[in-house]
PDB file of N, CA, C and O in Angstrom:
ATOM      1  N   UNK A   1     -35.894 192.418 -63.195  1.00  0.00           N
ATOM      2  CA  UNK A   1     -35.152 191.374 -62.494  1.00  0.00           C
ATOM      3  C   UNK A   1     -35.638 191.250 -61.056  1.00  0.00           C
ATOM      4  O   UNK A   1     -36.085 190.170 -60.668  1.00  0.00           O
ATOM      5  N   UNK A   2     -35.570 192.329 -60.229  1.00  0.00           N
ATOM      6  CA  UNK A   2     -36.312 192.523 -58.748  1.00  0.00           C
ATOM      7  C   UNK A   2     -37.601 191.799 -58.709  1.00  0.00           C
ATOM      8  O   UNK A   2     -37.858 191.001 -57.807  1.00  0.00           O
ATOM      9  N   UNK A   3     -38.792 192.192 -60.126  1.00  0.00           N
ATOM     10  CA  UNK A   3     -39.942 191.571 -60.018  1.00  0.00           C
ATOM     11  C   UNK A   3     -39.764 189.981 -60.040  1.00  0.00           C
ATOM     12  O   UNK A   3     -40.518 189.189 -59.474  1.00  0.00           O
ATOM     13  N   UNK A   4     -38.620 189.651 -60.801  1.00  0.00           N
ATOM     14  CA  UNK A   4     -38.891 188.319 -60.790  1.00  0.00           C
ATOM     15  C   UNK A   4     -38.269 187.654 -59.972  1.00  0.00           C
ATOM     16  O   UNK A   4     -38.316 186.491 -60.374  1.00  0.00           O
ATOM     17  N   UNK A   5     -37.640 187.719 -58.936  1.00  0.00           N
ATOM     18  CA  UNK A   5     -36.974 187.489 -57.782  1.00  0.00           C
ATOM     19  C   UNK A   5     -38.361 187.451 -56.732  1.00  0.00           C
ATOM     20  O   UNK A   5     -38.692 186.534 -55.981  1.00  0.00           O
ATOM     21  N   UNK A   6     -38.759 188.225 -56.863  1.00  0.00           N
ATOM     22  CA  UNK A   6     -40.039 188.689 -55.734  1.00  0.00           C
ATOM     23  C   UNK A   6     -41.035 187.986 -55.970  1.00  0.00           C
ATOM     24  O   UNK A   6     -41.784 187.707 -55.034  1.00  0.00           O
ATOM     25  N   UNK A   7     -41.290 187.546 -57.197  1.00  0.00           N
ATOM     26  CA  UNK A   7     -42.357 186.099 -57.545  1.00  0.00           C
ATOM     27  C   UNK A   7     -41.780 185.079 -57.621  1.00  0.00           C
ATOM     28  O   UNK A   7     -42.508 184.118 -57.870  1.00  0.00           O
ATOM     29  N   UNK A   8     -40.660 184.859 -57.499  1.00  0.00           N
ATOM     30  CA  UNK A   8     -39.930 183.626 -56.959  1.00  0.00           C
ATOM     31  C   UNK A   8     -39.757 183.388 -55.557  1.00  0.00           C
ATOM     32  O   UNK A   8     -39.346 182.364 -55.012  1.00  0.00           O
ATOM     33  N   UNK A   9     -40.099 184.392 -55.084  1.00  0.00           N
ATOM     34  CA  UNK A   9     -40.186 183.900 -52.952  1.00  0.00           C
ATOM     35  C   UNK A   9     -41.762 184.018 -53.054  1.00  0.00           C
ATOM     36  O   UNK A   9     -42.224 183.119 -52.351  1.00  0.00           O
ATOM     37  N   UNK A  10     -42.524 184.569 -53.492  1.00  0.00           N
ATOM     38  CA  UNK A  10     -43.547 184.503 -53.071  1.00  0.00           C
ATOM     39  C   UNK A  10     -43.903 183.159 -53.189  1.00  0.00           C
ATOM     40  O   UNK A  10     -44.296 182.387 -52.314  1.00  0.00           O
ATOM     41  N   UNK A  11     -43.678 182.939 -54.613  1.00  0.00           N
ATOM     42  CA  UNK A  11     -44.535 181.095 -55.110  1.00  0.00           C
ATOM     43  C   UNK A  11     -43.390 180.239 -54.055  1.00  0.00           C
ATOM     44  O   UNK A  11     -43.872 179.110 -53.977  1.00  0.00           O
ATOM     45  N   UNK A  12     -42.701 180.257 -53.607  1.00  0.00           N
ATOM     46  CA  UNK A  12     -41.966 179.772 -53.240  1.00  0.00           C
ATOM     47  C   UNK A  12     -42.851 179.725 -51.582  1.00  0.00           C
ATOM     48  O   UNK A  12     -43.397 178.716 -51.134  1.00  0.00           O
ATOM     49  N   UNK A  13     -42.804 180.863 -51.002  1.00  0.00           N
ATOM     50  CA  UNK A  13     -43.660 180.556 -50.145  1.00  0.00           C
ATOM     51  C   UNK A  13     -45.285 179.577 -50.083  1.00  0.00           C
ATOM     52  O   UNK A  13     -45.713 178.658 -49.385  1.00  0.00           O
ATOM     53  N   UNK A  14     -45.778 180.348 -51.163  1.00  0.00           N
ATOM     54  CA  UNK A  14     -46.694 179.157 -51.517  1.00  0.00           C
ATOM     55  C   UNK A  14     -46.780 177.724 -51.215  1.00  0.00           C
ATOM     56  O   UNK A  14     -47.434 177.088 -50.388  1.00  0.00           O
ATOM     57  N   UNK A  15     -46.143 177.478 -51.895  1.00  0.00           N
ATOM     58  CA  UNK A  15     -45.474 175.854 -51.810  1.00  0.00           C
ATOM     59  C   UNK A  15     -45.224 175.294 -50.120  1.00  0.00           C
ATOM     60  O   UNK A  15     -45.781 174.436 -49.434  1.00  0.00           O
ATOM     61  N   UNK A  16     -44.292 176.091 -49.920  1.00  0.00           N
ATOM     62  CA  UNK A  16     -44.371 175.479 -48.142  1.00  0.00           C
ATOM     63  C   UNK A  16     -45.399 175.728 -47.616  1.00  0.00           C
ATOM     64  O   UNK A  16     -45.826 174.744 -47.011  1.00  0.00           O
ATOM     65  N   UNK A  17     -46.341 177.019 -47.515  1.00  0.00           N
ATOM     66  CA  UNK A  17     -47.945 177.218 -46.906  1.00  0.00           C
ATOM     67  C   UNK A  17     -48.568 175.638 -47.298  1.00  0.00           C
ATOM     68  O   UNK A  17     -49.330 174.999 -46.571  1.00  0.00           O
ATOM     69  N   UNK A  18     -47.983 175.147 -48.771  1.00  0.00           N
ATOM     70  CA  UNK A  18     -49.253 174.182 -49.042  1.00  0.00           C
ATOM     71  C   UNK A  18     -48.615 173.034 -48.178  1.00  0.00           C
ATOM     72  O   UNK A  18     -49.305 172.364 -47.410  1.00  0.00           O
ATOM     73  N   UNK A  19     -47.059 172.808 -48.363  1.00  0.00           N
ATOM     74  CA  UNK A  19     -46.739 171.505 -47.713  1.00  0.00           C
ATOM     75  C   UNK A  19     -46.781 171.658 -45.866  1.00  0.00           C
ATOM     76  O   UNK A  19     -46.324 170.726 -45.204  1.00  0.00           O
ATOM     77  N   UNK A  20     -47.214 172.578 -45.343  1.00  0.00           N
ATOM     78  CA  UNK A  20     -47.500 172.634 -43.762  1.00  0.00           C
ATOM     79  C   UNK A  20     -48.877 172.457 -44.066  1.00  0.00           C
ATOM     80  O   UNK A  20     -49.386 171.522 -43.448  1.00  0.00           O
ATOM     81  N   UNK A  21     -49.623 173.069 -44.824  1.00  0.00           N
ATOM     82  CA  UNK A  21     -51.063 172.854 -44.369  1.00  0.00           C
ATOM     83  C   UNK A  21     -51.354 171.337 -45.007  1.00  0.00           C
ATOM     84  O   UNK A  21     -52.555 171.237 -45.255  1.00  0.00           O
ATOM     85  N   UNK A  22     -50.732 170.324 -45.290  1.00  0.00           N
ATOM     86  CA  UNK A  22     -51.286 169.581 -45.968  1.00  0.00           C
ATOM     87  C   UNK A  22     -50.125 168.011 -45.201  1.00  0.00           C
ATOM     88  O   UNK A  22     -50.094 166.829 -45.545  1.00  0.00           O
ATOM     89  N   UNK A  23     -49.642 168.476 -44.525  1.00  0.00           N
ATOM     90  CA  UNK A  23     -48.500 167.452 -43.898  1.00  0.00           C
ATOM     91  C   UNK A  23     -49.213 166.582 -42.614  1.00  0.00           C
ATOM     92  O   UNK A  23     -49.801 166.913 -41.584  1.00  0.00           O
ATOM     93  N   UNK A  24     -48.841 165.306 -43.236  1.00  0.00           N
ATOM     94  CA  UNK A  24     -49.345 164.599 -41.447  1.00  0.00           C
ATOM     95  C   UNK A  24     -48.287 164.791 -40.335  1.00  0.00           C
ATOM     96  O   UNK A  24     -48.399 164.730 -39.111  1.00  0.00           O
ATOM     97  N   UNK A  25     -47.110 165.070 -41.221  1.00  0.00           N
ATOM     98  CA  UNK A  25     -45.882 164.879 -39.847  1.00  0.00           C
ATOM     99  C   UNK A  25     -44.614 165.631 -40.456  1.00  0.00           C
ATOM    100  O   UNK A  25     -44.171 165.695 -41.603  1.00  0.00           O
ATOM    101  N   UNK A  26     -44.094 166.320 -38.911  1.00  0.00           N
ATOM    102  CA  UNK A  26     -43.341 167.340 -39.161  1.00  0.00           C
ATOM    103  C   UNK A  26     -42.081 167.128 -40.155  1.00  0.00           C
ATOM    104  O   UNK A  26     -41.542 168.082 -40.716  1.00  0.00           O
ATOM    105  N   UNK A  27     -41.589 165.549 -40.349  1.00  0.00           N
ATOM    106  CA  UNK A  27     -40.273 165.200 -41.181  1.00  0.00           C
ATOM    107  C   UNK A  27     -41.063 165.346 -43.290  1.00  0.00           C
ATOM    108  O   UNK A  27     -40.376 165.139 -44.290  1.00  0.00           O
ATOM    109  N   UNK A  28     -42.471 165.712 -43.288  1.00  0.00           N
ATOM    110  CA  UNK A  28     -42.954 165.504 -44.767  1.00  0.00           C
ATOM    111  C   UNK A  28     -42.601 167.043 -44.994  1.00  0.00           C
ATOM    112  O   UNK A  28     -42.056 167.289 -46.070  1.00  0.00           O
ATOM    113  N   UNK A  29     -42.852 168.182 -44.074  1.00  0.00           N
ATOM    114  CA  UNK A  29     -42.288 169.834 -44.254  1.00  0.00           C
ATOM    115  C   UNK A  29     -41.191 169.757 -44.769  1.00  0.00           C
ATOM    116  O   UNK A  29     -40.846 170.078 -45.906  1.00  0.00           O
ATOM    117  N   UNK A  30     -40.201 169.023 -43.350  1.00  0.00           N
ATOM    118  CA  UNK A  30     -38.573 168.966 -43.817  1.00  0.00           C
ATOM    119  C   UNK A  30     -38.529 168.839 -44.961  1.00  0.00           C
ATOM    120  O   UNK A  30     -38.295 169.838 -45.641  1.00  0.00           O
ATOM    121  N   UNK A  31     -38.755 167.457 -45.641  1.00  0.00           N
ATOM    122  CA  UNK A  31     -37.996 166.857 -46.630  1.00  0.00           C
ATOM    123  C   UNK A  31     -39.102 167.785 -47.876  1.00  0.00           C
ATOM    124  O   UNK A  31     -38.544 167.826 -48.972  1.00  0.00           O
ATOM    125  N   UNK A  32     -39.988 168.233 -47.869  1.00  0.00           N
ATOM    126  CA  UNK A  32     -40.430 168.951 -49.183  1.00  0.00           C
ATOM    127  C   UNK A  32     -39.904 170.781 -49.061  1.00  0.00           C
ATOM    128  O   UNK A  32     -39.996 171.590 -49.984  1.00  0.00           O
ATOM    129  N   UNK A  33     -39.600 170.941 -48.276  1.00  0.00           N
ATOM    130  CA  UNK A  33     -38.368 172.248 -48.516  1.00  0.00           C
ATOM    131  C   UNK A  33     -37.098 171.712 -48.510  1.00  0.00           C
ATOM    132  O   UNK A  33     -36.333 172.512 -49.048  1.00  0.00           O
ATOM    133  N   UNK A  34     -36.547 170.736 -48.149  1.00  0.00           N
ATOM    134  CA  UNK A  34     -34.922 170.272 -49.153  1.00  0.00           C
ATOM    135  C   UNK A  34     -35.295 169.790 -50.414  1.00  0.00           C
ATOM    136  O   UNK A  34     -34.462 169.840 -51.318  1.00  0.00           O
ATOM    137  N   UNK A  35     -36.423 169.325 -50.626  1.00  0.00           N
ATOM    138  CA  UNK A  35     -36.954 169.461 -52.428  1.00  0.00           C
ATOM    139  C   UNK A  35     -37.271 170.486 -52.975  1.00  0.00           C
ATOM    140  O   UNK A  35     -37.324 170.335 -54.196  1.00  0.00           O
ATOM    141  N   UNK A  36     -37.494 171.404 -52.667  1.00  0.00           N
ATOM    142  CA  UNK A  36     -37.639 172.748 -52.705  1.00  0.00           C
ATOM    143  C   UNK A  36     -36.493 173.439 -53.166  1.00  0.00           C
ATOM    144  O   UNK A  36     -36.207 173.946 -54.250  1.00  0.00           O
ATOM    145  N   UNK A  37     -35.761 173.312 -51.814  1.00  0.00           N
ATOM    146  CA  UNK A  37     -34.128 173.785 -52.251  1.00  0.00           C
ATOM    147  C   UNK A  37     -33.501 173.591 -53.292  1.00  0.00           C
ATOM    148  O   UNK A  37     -32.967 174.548 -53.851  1.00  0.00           O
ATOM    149  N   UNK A  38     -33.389 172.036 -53.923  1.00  0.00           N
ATOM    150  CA  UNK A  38     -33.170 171.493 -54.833  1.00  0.00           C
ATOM    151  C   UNK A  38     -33.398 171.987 -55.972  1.00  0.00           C
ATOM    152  O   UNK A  38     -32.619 172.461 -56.800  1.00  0.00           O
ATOM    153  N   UNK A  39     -34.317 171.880 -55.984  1.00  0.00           N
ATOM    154  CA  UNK A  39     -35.183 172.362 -57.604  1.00  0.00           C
ATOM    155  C   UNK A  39     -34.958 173.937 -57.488  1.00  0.00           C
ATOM    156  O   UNK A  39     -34.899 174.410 -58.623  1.00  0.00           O
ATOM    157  N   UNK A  40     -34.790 175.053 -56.351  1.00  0.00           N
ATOM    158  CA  UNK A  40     -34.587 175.890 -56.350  1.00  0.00           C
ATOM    159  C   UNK A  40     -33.467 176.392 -56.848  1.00  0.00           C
ATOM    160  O   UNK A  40     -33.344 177.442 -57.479  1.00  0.00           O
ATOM    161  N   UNK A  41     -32.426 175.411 -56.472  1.00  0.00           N
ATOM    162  CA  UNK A  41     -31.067 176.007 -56.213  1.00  0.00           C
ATOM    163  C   UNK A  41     -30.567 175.298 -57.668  1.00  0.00           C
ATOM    164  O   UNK A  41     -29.773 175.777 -58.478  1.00  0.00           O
ATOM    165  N   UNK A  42     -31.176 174.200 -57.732  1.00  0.00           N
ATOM    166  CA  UNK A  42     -30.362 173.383 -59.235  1.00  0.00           C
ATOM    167  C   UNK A  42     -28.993 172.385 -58.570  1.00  0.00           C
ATOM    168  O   UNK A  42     -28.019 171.875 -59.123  1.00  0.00           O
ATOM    169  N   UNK A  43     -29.445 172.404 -57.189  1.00  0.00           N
ATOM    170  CA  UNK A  43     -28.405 171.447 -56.519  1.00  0.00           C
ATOM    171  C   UNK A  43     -28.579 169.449 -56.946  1.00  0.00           C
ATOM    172  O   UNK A  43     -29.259 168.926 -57.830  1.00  0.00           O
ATOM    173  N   UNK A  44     -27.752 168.855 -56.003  1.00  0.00           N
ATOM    174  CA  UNK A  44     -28.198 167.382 -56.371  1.00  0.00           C
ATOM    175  C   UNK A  44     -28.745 167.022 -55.020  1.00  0.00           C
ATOM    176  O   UNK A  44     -29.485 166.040 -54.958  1.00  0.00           O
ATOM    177  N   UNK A  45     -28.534 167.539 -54.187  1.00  0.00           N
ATOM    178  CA  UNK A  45     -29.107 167.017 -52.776  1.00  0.00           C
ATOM    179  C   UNK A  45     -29.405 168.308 -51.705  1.00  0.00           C
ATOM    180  O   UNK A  45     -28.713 169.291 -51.967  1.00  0.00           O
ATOM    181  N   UNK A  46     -30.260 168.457 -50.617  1.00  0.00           N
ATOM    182  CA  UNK A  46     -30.342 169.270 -49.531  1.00  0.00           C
ATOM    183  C   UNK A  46     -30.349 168.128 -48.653  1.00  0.00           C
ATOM    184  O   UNK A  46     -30.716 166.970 -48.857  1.00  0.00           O
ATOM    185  N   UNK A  47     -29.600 169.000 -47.070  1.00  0.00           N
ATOM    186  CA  UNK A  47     -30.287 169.071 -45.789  1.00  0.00           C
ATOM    187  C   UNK A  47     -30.858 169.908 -44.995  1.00  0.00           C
ATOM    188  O   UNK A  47     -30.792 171.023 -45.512  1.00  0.00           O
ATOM    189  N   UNK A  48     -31.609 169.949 -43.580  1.00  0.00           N
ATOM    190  CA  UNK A  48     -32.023 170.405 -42.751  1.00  0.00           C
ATOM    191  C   UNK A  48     -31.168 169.928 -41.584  1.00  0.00           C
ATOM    192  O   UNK A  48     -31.450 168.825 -41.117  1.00  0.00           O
ATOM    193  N   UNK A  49     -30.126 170.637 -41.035  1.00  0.00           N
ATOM    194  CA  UNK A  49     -29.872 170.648 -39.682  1.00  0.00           C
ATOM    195  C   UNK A  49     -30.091 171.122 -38.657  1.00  0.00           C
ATOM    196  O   UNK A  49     -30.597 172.213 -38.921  1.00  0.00           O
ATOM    197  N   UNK A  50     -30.023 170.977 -37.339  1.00  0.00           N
ATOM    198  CA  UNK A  50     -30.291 171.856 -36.308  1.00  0.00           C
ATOM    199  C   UNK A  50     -29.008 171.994 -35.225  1.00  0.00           C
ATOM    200  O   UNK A  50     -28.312 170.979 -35.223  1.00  0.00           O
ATOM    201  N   UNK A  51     -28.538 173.099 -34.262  1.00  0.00           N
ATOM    202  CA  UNK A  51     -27.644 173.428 -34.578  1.00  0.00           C
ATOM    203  C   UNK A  51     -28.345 172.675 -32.863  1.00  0.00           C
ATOM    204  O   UNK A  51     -29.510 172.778 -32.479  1.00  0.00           O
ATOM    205  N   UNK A  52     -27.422 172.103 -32.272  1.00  0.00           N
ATOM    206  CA  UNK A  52     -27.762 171.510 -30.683  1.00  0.00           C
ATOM    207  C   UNK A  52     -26.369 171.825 -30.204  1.00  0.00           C
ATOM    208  O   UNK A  52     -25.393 171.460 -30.860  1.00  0.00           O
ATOM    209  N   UNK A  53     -26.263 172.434 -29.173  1.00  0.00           N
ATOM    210  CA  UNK A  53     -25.020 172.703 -28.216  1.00  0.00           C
ATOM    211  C   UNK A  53     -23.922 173.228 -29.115  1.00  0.00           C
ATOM    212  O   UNK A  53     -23.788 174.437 -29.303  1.00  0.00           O
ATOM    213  N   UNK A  54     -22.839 171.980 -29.881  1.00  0.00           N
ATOM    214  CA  UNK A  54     -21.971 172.371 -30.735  1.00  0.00           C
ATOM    215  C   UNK A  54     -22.389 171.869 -31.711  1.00  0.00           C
ATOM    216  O   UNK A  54     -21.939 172.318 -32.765  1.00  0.00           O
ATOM    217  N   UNK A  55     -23.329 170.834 -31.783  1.00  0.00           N
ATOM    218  CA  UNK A  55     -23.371 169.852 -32.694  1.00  0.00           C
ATOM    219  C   UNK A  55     -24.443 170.044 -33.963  1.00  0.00           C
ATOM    220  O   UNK A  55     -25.541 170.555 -33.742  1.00  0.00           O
ATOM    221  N   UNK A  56     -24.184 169.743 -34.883  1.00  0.00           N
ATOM    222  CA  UNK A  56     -25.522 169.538 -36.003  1.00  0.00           C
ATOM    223  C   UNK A  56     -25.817 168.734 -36.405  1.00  0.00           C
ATOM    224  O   UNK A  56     -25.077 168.144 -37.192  1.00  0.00           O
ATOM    225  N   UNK A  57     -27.351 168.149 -36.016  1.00  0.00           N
ATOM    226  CA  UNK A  57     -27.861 167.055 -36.133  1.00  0.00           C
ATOM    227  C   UNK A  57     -29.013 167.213 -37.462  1.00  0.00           C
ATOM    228  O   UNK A  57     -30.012 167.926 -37.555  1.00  0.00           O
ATOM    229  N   UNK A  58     -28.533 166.437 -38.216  1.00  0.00           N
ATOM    230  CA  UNK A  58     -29.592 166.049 -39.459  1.00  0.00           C
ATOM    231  C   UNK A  58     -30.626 165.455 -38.969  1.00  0.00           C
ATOM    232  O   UNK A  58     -30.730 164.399 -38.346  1.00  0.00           O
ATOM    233  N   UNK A  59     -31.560 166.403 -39.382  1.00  0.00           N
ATOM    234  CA  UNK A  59     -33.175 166.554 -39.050  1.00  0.00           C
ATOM    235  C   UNK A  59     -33.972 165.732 -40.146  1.00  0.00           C
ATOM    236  O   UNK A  59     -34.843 164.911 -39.856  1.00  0.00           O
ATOM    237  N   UNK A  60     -33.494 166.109 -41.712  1.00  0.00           N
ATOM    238  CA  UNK A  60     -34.412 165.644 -42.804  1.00  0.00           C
ATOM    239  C   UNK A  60     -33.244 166.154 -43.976  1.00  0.00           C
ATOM    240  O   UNK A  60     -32.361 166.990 -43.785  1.00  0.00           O
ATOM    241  N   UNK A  61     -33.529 165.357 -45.292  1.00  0.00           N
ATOM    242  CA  UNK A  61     -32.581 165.362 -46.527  1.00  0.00           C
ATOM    243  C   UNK A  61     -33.038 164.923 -47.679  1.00  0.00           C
ATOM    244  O   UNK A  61     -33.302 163.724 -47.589  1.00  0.00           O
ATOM    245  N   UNK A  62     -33.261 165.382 -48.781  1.00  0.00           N
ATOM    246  CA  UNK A  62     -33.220 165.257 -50.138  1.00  0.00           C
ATOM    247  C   UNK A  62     -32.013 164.590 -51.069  1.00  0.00           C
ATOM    248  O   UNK A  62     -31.099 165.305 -51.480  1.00  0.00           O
ATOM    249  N   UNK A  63     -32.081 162.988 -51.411  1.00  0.00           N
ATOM    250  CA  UNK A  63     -31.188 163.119 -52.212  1.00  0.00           C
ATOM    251  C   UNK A  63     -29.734 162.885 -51.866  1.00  0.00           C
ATOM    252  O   UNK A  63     -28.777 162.899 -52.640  1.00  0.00           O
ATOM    253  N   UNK A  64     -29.742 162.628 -50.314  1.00  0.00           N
ATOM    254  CA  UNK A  64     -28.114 162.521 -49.935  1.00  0.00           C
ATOM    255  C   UNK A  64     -27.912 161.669 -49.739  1.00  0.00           C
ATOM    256  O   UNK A  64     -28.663 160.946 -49.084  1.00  0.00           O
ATOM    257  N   UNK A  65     -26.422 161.188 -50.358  1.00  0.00           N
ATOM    258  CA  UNK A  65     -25.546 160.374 -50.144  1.00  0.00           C
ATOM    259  C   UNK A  65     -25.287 159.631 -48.990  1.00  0.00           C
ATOM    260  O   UNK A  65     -25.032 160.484 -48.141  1.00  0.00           O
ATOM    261  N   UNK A  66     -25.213 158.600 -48.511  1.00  0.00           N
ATOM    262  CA  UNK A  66     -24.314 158.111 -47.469  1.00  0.00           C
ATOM    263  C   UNK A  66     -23.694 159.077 -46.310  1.00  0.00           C
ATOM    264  O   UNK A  66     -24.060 159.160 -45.138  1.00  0.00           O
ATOM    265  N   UNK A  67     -22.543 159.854 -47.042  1.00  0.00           N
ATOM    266  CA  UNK A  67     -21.316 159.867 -46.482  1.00  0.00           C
ATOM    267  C   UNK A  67     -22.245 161.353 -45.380  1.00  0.00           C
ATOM    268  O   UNK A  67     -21.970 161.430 -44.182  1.00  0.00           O
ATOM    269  N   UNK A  68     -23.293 162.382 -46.039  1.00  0.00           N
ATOM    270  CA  UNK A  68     -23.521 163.083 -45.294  1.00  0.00           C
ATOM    271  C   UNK A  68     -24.801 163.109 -44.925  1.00  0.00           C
ATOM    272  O   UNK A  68     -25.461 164.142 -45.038  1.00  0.00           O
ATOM    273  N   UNK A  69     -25.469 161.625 -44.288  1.00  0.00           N
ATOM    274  CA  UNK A  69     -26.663 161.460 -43.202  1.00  0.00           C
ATOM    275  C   UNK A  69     -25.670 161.303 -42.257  1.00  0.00           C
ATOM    276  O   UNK A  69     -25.965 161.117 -41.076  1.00  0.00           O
TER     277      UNK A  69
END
């Protein structure tokens, strides 16, 4: 079970190595690790926020709704 957890972050890392080395612009990273997430997690949507003062500002999103851009 451990092994296969541990080849699931690795390929997992993979994947983002390929989508940074292969990105024209920093929002194509974002949004292909909330696809990532997705398919990872078996969710219906991701975001990327960033946490500014108090506030969290949506950076990039997979899949979301309206109500939470």
């Amino acid at each position: 079970m451990k092994e296969n957890r541990e080849g699931e972050i690795e390929s997992l890392w993979k994947r983002v190595s390929y989508l940074i080395s292969k990105a024209r612009q920093p929002q194509e990273i974002i949004l292909g690790i909330a696809k990532e997430g997705v398919n990872l997690l078996g969710a219906d949507a991701a975001s990327v926020r960033l946490l500014e003062d108090e506030n969290l500002t949506l950076v990039g999103g997979y899949e979301l709704s309206e109500e939470y851009k």
